[in-house]
N, C-alpha and C positions, 0 to 999 in steps of 0.2 A: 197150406199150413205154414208155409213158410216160403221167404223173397230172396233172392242172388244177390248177394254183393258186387257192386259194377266194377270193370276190370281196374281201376285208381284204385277202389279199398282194396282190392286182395291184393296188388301190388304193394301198393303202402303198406299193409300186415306182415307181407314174406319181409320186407327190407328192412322194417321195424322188428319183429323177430326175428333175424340174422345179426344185424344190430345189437339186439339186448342178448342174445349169446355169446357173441365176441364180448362185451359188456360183462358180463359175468364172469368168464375166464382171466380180465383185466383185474378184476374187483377181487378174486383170488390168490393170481398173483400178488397183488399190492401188499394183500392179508400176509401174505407168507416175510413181506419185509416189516410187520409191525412192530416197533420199539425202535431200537439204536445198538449201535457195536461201537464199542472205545476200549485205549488203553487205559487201566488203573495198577499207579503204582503198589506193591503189594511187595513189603521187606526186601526195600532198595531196585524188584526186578519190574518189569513193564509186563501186563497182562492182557490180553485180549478179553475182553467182556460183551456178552449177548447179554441185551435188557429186556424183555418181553412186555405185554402191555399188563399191567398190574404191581410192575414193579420187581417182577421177579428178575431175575439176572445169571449168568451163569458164566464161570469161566473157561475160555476155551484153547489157553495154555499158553505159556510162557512166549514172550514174544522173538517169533523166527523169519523167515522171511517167507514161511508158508503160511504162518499167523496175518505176517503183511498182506499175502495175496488174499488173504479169505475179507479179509477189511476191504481191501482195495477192490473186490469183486461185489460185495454185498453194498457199497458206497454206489458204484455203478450201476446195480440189479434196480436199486429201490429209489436212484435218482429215474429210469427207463421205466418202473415200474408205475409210479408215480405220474410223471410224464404221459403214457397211453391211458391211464386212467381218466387224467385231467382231459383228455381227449375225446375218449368214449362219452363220457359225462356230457361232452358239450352235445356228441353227437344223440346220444337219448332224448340231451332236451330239444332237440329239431324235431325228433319222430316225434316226439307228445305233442308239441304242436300242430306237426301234419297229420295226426289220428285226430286230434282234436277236427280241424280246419277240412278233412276229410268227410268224417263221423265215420272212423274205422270201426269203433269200439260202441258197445252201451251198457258193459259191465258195469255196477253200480261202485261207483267211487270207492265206499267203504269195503265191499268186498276184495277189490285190487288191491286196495291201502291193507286189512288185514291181512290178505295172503303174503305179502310181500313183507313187510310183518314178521311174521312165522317165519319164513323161510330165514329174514336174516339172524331169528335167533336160534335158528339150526333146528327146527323142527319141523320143518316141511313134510319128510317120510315118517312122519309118527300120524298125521291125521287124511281123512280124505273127505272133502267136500260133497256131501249126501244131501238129497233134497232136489228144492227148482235152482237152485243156482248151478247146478250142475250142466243144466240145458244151457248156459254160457258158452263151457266148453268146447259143448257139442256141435252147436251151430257154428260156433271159430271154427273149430275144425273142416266143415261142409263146407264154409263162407255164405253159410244163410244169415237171416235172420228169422228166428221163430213169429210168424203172426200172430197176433189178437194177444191176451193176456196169461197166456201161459207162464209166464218167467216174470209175470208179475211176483212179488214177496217183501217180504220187511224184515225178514231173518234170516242168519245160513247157520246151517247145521255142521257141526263138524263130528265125525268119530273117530275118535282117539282110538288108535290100532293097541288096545293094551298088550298086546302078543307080545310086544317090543317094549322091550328093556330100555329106559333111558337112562343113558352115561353122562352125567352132568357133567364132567368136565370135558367130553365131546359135542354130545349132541343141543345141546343149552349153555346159552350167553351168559356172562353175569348177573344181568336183570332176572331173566328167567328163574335161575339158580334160587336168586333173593324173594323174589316176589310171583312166583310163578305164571299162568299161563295169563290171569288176569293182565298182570303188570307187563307182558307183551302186546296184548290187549291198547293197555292205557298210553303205551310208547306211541301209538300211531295217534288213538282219543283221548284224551285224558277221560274225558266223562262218561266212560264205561262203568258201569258200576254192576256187583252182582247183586242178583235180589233176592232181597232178603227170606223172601217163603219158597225157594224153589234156588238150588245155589248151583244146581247146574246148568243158568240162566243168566247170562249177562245182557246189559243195556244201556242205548249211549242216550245223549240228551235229547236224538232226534227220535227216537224210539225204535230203533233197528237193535234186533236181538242175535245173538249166539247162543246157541243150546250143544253144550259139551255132551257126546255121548258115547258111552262103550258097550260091549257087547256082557250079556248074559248068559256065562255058560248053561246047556243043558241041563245040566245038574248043579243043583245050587249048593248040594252038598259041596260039590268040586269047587265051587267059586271061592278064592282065596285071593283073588286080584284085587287091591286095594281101590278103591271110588275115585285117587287123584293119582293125579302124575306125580307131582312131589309131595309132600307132606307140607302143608301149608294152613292152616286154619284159616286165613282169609282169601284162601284160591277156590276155584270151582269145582266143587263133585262132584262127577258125571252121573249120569244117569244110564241107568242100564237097562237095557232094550234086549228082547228076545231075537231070537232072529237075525245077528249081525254079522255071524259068521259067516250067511247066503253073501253081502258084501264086502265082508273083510278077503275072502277068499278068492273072487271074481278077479279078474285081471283087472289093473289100474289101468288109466285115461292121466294122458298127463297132456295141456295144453296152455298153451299161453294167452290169455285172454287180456283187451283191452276197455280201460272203463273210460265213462265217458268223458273225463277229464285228461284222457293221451295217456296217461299210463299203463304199466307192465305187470303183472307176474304171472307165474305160472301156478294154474289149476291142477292138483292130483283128486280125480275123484273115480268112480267106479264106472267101468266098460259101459256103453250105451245100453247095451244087451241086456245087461243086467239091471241096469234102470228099468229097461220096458217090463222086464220079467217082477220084477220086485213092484213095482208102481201098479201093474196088473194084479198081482196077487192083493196087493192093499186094499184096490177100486173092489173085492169082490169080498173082503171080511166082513162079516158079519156084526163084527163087534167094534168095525171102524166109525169114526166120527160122518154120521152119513152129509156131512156139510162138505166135510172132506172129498168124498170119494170120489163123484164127476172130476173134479179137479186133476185126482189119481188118472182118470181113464185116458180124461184129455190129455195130459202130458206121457200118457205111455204110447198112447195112438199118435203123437204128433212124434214123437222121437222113433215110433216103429217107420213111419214114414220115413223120416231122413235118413234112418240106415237105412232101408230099401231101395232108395232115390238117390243118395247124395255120397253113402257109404256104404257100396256095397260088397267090400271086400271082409266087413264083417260077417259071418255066418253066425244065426241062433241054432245051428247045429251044435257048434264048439264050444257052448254055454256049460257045462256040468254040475255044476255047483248047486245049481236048485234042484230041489227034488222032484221030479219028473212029476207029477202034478200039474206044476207051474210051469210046465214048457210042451204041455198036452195039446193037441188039437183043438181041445175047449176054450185053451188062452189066444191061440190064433184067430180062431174066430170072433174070439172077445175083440180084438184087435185089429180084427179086418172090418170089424161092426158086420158080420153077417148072421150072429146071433141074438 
């Protein structure tokens, strides 16, 4: 069900993921020197002034020679800051090349491009990556590649973890703030567009979808969690799915996955275990799309494989979250196909 990456790609993956971690810690620092510090004069006296980016500014007290040092330190900080970023940057673009020139990666372009996306506009822990693109991660993780068409797809799914409160003025950019998750969306595509009879549905020109989704409380009396993240008339309303607590709950899977163009980001989606358990339970609904379901079996049997084989430091003992139903002897053997 699935092939070894040769000892070059997994080389190349660990060094390009050490890489785009020191990378990241640069790209934070840098952040922390955004805007400018100067003296303004202010009723004859000399002031030290913080400018942040938008304009905002802040004074940081009459000029002393402790005022001098905070200048003279943050002049230095964000010239060094600057400096290793302009570095890292170069070094990134080496590894996308050698992923590329490798074939480390076969993450689909657009997915890498949106994740990375999201993250920069600080909302990376508000969603998790549900569905087949999750089997990205998973085989990163093993250093397989899944065979045959399993990870085949045209869409990813995301569910917005509505649990979590978003702080605009933390967890979301500007853009964000403005035009919500769409216009995150269009920073990477422009030609994302949502559709118009289903709006928790976007789609770019090549026809590759997102489906926004949140979970359905138990009780609908109880549901009082609003359909968007922000208030926005022309952003996406999720769609609410029963059943999402069994993944919002689950322990996360966080991996850094490359597409086939050399690029980076990191995948947050739900433990593999939970995939098998949840993709099992689907393969056997009654009321699922029967076009669907083989699809469901095959990729729960191909990923029950890999933890078995490739990762087996996971145990489906430690799973709790589903209700014991869906982690019966009946799904084992659904999954060992001896039934």
């Amino acid at each position: 069900m699935f092939t070894a990456l040769n000892e070059n790609q997994v080389r190349q993956y660990i060094d390009a993921e050490q890489t785009r971690k020191v990378w990241l810690a640069a790209v934070a620092r840098a952040q922390n020197y955004r805007g400018s510090m100067y003296w303004k004069t202010v009723k004859g006296g000399d002031y030290l002034y913080r400018e942040y980016s938008g304009g905002r500014a802040k004074s940081l007290g009459a000029r002393t020679p402790d005022t001098e040092k905070i200048l003279d330190e943050f002049k230095k900080g964000k010239a060094l800051a600057e400096q290793n970023l302009k570095q890292l940057n170069t070094a990134i673009a080496t590894h996308t090349r050698l992923n590329v020139a490798l074939r480390v990666g076969r993450t689909p372009n657009v997915v890498v491009g949106l994740l990375e996306e999201i993250r920069r506009a600080g909302l990376q822990d508000h969603f998790l990556v549900i569905g087949t693109n999750a089997l990205y991660a998973y085989e990163t993780q093993a250093g397989v590649r899944f065979s045959g068409d399993v990870t085949a797809t045209t869409d990813m799914d995301l569910l917005w973890d509505s649990r979590k409160r978003i702080t605009l003025v933390t967890d979301g950019d500007e853009h964000f703030n403005k035009y919500g998750l769409i216009g995150v969306l269009k920073k990477f595509d422009p030609s994302f567009e949502l559709l118009k009879d289903q709006e928790y549905s976007a789609a770019n020109a090549q026809g590759f979808m997102i489906d926004l989704i949140k979970r359905r409380p138990v009780s609908l009396f109880d549901d009082k969690e609003h359909p968007q993240m922000i208030a926005n008339p022309d952003d996406f309303w999720a769609v609410k799915i029963k059943n999402m607590d069994w993944l919002l709950s689950s322990p996360k899977f966080r991996q850094v996955v490359i597409a086939t163009n050399g690029s980076m980001a990191e995948m947050v989606t739900v433990d593999p275990r939970a995939f098998v358990f949840y993709k099992t339970w689907l393969s056997q609904k009654k009321d699922r799309d029967p076009m669907k379901k083989p699809r469901d079996l095959a990729q729960a049997r191909a990923v029950y494989q890999l933890v078995q084989e490739r990762l087996p430091q996971l145990s489906f003992d430690k799973i709790h979250v589903f209700p014991e139903r869906m982690r019966d002897e009946n799904t084992f053997a659904i999954l060992n196909n001896t039934r």
